[in-house]
N, C-alpha and C positions, 0 to 999 in steps of 0.2 A: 504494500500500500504506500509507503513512503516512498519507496523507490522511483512509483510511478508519478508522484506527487512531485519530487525533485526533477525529475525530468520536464513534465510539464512547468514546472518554474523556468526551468535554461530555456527551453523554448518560448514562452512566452514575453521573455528579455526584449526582443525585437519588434511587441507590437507596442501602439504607445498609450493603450491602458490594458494593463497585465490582468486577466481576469480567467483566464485560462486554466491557471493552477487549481484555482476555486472548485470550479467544476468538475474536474480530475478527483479533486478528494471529495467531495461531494459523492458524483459515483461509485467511488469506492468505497465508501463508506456505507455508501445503503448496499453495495453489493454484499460488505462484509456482516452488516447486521440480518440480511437478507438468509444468510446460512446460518448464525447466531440462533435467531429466532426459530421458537415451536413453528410447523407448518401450518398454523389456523393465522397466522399472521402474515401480512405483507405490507412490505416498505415499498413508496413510492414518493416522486415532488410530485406535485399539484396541489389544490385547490379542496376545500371544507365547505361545504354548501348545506346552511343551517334549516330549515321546513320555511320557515317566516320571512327570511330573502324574496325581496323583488327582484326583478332582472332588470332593475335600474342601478342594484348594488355589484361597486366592483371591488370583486373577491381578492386576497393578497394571496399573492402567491408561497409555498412552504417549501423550502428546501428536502426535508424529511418529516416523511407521513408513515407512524405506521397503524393500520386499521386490520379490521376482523377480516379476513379472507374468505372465509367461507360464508362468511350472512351478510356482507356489504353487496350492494351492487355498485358497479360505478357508472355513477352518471353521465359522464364523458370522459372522450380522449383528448386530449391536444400532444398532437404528434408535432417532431420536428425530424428531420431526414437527416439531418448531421449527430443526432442521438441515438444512441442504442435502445433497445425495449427498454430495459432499466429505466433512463432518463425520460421517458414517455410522461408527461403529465396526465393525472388522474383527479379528476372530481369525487370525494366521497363523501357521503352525507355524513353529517357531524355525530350522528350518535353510534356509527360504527369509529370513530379514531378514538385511537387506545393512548396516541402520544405524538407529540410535535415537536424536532428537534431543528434549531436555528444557530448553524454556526458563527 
């Protein structure tokens, strides 16, 4: 994990707001809680969508979600093509997230 983490710092030297590394450990990090955790759990980043939300409310985004896996549905995807599945954003309704971590 660090390793990967260092690397992505050397390389992101070159652009000229370094945010790169960020997201490297970010990934790694839910990949490594991802195998940590009982299988009724799943870590993802995206979005907490409470019942009482209008869809005039904008949601803040969560680096690390993890919720009930087997009794959530997820609301939506927000895919991005330079992310892996992992990095996939996930909408989950609020009373399945078990915990929210914000580095």
């Amino acid at each position: 994990m660090l390793d990967d983490y260092d690397k992505s710092k050397n390389l992101d030297k070159a652009d000229e707001i370094e945010t790169e590394h960020g997201k490297v450990a970010e990934a790694k990090f839910r990949e490594w809680l991802s195998i940590f955790l009982p299988k009724k759990y799943a870590v993802t980043p995206g979005y907490i969508v409470s019942q009482g939300m209008s869809d005039e409310n904008k949601l803040p985004h969560f680096d690390v979600i993890i919720y009930d896996h087997l009794e959530s549905p997820v609301l939506w995807i927000k895919g991005n093509p330079d992310l892996s599945q992992r990095g996939t954003s996930r909408a989950i309704p609020a009373e399945h997230v078990r915990a929210v971590i914000e580095p």
